[in-house]
Every structure is written in structure tokens, then in C-alpha cells.
TINU-788708 format. One line per 5 residues: their letters; for each residue x, y, z of N, C-alpha, C. Coordinates in steps of 0.001 Angstrom, whole numbers. Layout:
<nodes>
A) X/Y/Z/X/Y/Z/X/Y/Z  ...
</nodes>
This chain:
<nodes>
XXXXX) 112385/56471/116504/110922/56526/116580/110385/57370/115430  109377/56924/114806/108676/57563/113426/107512/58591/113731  107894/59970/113411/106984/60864/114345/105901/61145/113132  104625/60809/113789/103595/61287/112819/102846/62728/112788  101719/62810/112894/101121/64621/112683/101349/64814/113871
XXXXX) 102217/66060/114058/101980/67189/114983/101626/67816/114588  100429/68055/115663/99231/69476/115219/99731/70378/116279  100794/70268/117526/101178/71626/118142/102434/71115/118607  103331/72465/118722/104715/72723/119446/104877/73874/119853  105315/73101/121655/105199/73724/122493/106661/74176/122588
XXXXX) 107199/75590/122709/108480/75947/122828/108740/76478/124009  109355/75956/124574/110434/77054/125759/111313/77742/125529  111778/78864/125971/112231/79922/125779/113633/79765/126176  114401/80156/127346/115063/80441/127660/116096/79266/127888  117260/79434/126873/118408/78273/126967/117882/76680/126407
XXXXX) 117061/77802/125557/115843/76678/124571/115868/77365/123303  115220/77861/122694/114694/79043/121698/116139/80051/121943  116091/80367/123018/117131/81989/122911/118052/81417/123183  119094/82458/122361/120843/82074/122724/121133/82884/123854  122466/82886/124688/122788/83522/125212/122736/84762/125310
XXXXX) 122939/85029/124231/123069/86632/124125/121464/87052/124082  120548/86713/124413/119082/86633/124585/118643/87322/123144  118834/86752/121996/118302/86936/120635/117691/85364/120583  116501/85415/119310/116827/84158/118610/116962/84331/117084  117703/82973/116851/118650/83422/115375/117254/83096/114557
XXXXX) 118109/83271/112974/117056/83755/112022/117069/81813/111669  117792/81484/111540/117486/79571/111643/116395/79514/112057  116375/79611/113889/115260/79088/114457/114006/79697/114243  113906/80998/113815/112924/81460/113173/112667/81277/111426  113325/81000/110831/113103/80075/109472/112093/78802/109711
XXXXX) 112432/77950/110379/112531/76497/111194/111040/76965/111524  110874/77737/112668/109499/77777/112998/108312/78046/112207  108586/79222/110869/107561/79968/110362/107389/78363/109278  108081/77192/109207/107843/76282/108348/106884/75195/108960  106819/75580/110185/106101/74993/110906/104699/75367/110818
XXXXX) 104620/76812/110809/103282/77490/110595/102724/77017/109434  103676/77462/108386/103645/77162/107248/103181/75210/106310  103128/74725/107596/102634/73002/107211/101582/73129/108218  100901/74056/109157/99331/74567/109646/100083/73882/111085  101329/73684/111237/100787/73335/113031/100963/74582/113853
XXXXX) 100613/74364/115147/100181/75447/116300/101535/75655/116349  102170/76714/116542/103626/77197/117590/102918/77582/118680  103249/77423/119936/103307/78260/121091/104167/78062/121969  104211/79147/122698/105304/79163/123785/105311/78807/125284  106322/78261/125948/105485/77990/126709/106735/77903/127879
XXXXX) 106652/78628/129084/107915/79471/129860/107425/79507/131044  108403/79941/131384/108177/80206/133002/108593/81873/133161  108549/83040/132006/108426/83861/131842/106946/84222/131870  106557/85776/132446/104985/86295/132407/104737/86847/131238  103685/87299/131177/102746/87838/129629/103337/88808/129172
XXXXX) 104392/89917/130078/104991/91328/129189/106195/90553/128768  106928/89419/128989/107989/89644/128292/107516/87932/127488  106780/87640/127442/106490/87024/126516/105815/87124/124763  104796/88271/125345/104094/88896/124409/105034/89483/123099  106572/90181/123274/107338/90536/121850/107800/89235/121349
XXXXX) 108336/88297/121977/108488/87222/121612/107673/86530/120969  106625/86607/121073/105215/86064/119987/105265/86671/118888  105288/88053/119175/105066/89381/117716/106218/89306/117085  107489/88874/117710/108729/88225/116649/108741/87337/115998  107755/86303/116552/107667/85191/115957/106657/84666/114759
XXXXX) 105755/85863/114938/104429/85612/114134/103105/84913/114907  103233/84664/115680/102528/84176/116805/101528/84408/117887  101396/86039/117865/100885/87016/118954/99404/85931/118798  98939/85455/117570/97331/85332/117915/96907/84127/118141  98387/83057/118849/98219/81826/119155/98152/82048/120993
XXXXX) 97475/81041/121285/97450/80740/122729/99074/80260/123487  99207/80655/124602/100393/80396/125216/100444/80342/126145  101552/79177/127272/100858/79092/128482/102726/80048/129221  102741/80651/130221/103030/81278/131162/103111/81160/132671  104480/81188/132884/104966/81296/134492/104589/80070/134837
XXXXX) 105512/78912/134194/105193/77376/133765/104124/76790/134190  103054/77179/133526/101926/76263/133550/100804/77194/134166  101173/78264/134969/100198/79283/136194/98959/80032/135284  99698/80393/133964/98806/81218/132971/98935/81005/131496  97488/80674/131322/97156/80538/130017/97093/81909/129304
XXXXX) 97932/81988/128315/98340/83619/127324/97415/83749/126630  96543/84705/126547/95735/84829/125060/95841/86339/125039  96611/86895/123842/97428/88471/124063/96089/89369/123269  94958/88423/122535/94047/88721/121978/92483/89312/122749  91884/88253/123386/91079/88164/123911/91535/88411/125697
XXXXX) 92377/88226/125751/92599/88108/127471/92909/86787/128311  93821/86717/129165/94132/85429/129726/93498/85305/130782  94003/84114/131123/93055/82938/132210/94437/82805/133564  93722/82830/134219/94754/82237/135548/94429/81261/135722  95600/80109/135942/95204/78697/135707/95129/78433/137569
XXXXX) 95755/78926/137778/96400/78597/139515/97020/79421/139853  96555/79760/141523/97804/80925/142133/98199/80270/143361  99245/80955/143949/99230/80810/145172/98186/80717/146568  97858/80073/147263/96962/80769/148468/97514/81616/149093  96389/82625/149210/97015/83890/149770/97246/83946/151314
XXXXX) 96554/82876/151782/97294/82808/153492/99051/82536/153689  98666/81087/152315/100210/80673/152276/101066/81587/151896  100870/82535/151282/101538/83888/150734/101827/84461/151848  101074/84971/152498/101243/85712/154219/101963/85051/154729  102374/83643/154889/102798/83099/155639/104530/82859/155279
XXXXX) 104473/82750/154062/105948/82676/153623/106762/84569/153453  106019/85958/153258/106376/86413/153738/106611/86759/154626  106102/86534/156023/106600/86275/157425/107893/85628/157463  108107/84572/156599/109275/83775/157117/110227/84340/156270  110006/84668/155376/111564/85379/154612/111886/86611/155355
XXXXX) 110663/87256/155744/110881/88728/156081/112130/88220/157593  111185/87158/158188/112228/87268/159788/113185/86483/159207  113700/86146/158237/115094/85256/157675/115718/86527/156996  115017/87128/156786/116039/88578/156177/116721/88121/154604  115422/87128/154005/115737/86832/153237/115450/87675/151988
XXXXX) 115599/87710/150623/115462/88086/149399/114983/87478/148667  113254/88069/148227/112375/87178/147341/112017/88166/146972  111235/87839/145591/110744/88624/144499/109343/87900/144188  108213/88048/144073/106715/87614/143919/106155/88018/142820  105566/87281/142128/105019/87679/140678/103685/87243/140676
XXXXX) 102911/88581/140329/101426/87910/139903/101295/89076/138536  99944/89190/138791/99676/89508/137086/99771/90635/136993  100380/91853/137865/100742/93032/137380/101924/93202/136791  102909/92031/137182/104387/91916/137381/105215/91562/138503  106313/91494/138368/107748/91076/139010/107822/92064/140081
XXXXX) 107157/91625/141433/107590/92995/142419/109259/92636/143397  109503/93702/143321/110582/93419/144121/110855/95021/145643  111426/94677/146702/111941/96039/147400/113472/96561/147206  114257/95452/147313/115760/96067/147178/116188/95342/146075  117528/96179/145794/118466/96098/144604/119389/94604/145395
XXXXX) 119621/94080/144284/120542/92896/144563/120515/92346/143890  121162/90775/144345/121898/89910/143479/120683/89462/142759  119758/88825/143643/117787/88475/142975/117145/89170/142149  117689/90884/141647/116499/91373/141013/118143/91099/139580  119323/91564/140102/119704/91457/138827/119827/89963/137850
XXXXX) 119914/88826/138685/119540/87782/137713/118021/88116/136999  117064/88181/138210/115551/88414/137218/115626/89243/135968  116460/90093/136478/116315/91257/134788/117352/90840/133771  118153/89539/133738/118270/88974/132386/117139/88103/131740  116102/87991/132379/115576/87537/131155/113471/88350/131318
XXXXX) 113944/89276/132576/112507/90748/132335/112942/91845/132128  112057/92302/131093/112642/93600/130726/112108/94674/132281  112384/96219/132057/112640/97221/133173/111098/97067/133740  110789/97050/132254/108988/97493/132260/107971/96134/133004  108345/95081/132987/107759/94169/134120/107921/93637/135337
XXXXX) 108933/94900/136044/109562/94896/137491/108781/96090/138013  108615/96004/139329/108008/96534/140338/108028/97215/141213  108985/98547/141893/108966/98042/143355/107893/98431/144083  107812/97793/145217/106551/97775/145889/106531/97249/147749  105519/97088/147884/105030/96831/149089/105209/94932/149049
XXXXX) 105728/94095/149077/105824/93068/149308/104775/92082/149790  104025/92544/151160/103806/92141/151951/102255/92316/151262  101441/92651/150754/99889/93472/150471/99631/92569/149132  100473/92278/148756/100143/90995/147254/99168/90254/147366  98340/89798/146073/97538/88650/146512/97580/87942/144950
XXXXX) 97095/86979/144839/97079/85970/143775/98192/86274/142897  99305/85828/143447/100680/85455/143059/100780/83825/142376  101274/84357/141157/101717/82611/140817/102627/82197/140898  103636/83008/141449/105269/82454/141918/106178/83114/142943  106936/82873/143614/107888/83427/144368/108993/83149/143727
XXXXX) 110211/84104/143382/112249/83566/143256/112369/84096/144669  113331/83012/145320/113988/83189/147013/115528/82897/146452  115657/84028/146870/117419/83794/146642/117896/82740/148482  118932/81944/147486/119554/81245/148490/121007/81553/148744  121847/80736/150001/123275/81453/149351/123833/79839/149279
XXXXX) 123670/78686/149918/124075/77499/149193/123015/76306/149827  123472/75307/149774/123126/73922/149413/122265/73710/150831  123187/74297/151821/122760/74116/153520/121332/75079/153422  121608/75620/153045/120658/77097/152752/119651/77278/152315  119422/76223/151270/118154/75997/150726/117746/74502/150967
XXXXX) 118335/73509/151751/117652/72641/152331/116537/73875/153578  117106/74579/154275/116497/75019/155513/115533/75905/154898  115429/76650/153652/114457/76931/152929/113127/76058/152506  114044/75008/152166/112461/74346/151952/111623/73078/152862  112644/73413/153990/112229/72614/155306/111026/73538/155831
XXXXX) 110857/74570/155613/109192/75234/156036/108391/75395/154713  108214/74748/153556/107544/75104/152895/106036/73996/153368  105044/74521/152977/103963/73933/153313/103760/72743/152063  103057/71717/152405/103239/70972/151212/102207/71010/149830  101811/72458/149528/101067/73036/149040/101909/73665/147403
XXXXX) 103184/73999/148020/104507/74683/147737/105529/73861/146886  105938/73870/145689/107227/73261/145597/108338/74400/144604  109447/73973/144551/110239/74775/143553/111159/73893/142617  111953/74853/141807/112653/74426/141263/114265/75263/141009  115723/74788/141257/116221/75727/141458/117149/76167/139588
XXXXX) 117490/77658/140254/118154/78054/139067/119255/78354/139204  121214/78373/139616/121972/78730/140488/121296/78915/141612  121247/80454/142184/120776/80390/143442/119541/81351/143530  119009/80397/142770/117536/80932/143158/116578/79725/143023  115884/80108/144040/114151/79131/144016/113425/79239/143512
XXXXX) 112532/79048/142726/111426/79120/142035/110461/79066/142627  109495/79209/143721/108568/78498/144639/107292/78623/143604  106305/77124/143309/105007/77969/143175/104110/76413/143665  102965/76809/142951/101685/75898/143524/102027/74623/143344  102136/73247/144047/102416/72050/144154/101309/71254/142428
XXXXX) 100221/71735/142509/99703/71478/141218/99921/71974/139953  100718/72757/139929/101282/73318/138619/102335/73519/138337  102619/72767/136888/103724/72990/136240/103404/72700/134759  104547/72741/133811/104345/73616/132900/103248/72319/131724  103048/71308/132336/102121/70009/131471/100973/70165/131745
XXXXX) 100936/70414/133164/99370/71349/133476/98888/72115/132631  100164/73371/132077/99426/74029/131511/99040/74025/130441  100178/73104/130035/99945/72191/128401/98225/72031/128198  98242/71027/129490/96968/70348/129560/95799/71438/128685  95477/72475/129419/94965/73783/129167/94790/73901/127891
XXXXX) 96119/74110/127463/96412/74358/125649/96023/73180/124493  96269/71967/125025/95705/71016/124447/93739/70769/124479  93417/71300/125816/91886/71527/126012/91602/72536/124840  91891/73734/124769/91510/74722/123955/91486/74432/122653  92746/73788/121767/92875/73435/120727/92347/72116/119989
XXXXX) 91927/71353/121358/90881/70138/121143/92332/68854/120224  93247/69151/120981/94188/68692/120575/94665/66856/121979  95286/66071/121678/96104/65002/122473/97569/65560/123148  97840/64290/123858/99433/64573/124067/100395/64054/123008  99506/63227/122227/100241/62634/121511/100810/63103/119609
XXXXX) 99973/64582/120126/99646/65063/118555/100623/66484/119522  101643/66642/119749/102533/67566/120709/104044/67183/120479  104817/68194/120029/105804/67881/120388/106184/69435/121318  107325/68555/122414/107976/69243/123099/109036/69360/123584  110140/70615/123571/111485/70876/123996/111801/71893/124849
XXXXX) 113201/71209/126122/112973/71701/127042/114470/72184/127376  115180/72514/128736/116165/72322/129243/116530/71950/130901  115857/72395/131043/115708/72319/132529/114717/71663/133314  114833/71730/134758/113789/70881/136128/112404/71173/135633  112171/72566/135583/111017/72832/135453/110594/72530/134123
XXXXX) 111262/71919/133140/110426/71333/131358/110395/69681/131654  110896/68907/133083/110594/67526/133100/109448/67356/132903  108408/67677/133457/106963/67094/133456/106263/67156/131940  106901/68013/131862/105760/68011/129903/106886/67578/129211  107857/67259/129463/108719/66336/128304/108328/64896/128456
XXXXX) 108366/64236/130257/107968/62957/130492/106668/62559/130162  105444/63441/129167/104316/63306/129373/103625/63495/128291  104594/63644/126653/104758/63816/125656/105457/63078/124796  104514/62664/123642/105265/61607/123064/106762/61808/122119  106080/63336/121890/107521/63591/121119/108338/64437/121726
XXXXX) 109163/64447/122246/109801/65040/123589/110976/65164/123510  111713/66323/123490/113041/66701/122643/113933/67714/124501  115249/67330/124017/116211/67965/125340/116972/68794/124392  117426/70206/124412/118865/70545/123524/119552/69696/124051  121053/70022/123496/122347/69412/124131/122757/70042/125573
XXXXX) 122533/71407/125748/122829/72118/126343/121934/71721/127852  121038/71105/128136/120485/70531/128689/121162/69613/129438  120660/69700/131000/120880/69076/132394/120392/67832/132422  121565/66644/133022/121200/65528/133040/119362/64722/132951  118974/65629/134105/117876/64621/134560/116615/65332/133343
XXXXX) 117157/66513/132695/116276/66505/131454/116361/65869/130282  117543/65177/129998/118030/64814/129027/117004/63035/129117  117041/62736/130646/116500/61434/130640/114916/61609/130845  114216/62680/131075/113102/63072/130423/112585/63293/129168  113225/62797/128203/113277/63639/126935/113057/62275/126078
XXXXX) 112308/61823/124800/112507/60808/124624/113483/61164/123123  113910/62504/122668/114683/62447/122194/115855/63578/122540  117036/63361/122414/118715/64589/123118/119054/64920/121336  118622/66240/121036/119099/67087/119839/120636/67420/120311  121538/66978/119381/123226/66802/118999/123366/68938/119638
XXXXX) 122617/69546/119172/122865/70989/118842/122497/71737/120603  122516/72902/120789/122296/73871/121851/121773/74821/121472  120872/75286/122518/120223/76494/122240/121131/77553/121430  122462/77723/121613/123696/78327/120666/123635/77839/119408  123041/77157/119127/123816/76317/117643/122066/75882/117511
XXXXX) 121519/76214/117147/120066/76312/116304/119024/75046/116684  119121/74675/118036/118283/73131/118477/117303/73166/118122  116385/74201/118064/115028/73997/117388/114639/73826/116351  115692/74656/115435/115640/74324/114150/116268/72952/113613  117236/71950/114430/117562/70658/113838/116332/70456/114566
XXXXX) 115709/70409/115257/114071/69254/115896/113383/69736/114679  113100/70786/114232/112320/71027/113592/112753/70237/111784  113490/70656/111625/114102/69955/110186/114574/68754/110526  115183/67833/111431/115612/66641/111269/114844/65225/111917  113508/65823/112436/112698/65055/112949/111144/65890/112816
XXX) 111002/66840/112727/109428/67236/112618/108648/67305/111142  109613/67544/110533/109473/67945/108862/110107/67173/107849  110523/66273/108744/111624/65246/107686/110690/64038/106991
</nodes>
């Protein structure tokens, strides 16, 4: 397929952009600033919140572009101030801590102060590979209000069917090993695209986008130029209308960027 002007690219972060070792190499940042550098938009666009997104911009050159957040929930503007696109309802909030609390389960809730959590465990230490100290919480659980996400730790397959056999149908997730993602049934991360494309007075079709995971299907299936790393999970790969040879390890953004954006 013959890709014409992209006027924006939308990046995901994690096992996208970053390697393992949670750096990104100087490739993919070469790759990007050439992007700037031919006037299109970079932004980012995660299911990470505004503190640990925000150095990632200022690494990138980027701080004074728009970015959407906590896939699709918040529109970033690190300049002027962001927008909440969608939260949780806060009854439904009450209501699902009731049910974890009497399941004696382990969830972590994020709204716009940060990542709250009460106990140490297996849930806060996955969260803190990819939040730093400074956007964790602990707190009162239960007193939250306009949350744009819940992580529910599960322990298997049986486990999180019966998890999401009470979710209201208001609610959906997406999983990560063993964790849930829960957030608003209307948002995800094309929604928030949507947003970013409103602001910039931009199409879907003037977008390219790369993903890896459940939660990057919807704005890959909904985008004309639509890129999977290698490293990438089946059912993203068939969301994708193009599978980059490379992995977030081995510089994927930078072959999308040089072997199809700039070529």
C-alpha cells in the first residue's frame, strides 16, 4: 500500500517505543525527530497517566504537542492543561469497590492525582515497572471519585471469568498477565485519537498508527496506516494493516518510520 501525507503519529509506548529495559534507543529517537523535522505531529498515546508520560515527551522533544492518556480517558496538554475525556461513574466505582473489597481482592484505581494503591504486592509491583515512585499513592481506596481506570489483579483464567461476570455493562477491560485493566465501555485509545484528530483539525486517514497489544486494536483497526511491531500479539497483528519485521528491541519505530513513512 502507497502511504501518502501523514500529518500525525500516534505512538504507544510500552513494548512499542520502549525496550525492555524501559529506555528508548537513540534510532527510535533519530527516526522520530525526522519526523518532526518533515512538520508531522508526534504524539503519544498510552495507557500510561500524565506524570509518567510527561519526561517521555521532554525526551522526545515533544512536551508542547497534545497527547492522549490512560488509553483514550485523557487528552495531555503539559502546556495549557488537560481535558478529561471520560471517567468512571462514581456509583459504579462504589460499587466495584464493594465487590473487590468482599472478594479480598487487589486493585489499584487511577484518576488524576495518580495510581492509588493500600497494600504492597504482586499489583503494585508490576504497576511500578512502567510508574515511577512519584505517581503512586497510598491511600484510602474507597473515597475516590472520577477515576479513569481500575488494574484488578487476577490469579487465573477461572478467576477472571468470575471477575468479569459482575462487571456492569458500562465496564470493560483488557488483560495484561494477570492483571485487568477495567475502564469506561466508551473509551479506548481511538476515542481518544478521535479528540487529537478534533484538535489538530486533522482525518483518520492523514494518521499513522503503532501498537502491540488488546488495548492498541481499536485505533489500529480504524486507521489507515496501521502498523503491529513483531513483538506483537496475534489478534494485533490482524488489526494492523501493516506487521514491521523488527520489535520494540530492535528499533520498530524507526523501520515504520524509515521504511514506510519517509521512504
Amino acid at each position: 500500500m502507497e502511504i501518502k501525507m501523514v500529518k500525525l503519529l500516534a505512538l504507544d509506548l510500552d513494548k512499542t517505543l520502549i525496550r525492555d529495559n524501559n529506555t528508548i534507543s537513540d534510532t527510535d529517537k533519530k527516526a522520530i525527530q525526522k519526523c518532526i523535522d518533515r512538520g508531522i505531529i508526534v504524539s503519544i498515546i498510552s495507557g500510561r497517566n500524565d506524570a509518567s508520560i510527561k519526561p517521555i515527551a521532554q525526551e522526545l522533544k515533544i512536551i508542547k504537542n497534545k497527547h492522549i492518556g490512560v488509553n483514550g480517558a485523557l487528552l495531555l496538554d503539559f502546556i495549557n492543561g488537560h481535558e478529561e475525556l471520560i471517567t468512571i461513574d462514581n456509583d459504579i466505582y462504589d460499587y466495584l469497590v464493594e465487590k473487590f473489597s468482599e472478594d479480598d481482592r487487589d486493585f489499584m484505581p487511577l484518576n488524576r492525582e495518580g495510581y492509588f494503591y493500600k497494600n504492597e504486592g504482586h499489583l503494585l509491583d508490576d504497576v511500578r515497572t512502567w510508574i515511577d515512585d512519584e505517581g503512586l499513592i497510598k491511600g484510602d481506596l474507597a473515597s475516590l471519585k472520577d477515576c479513569y481506570r481500575i488494574s484488578v489483579h487476577f490469579e487465573d483464567k477461572e478467576d477472571l471469568e468470575y471477575l468479569k461476570s459482575y462487571l456492569p455493562k458500562s465496564i470493560y477491560g483488557t488483560v495484561d498477565r494477570n492483571v485487568y485493566d477495567i475502564r469506561p465501555t466508551k473509551v479506548n485509545k481511538f476515542t481518544g485519537l478521535e479528540a487529537l484528530m478534533k484538535h489538530y483539525d486533522i482525518n483518520k486517514n492523514e494518521v499513522a498508527t503503532i501498537g502491540d497489544q488488546a488495548s492498541d486494536i481499536e485505533l489500529l483497526e480504524n486507521t489507515k496506516y496501521s502498523f503491529a511491531v513483531q513483538n506483537a500479539d496475534e489478534f494485533t497483528k490482524k488489526a494492523a494493516n501493516y506487521v514491521l519485521k523488527k520489535t520494540n528491541n530492535e528499533n520498530a519505530v524507526a523501520e515504520m518510520i524509515n521504511e514506510y513513512l519517509l521512504k
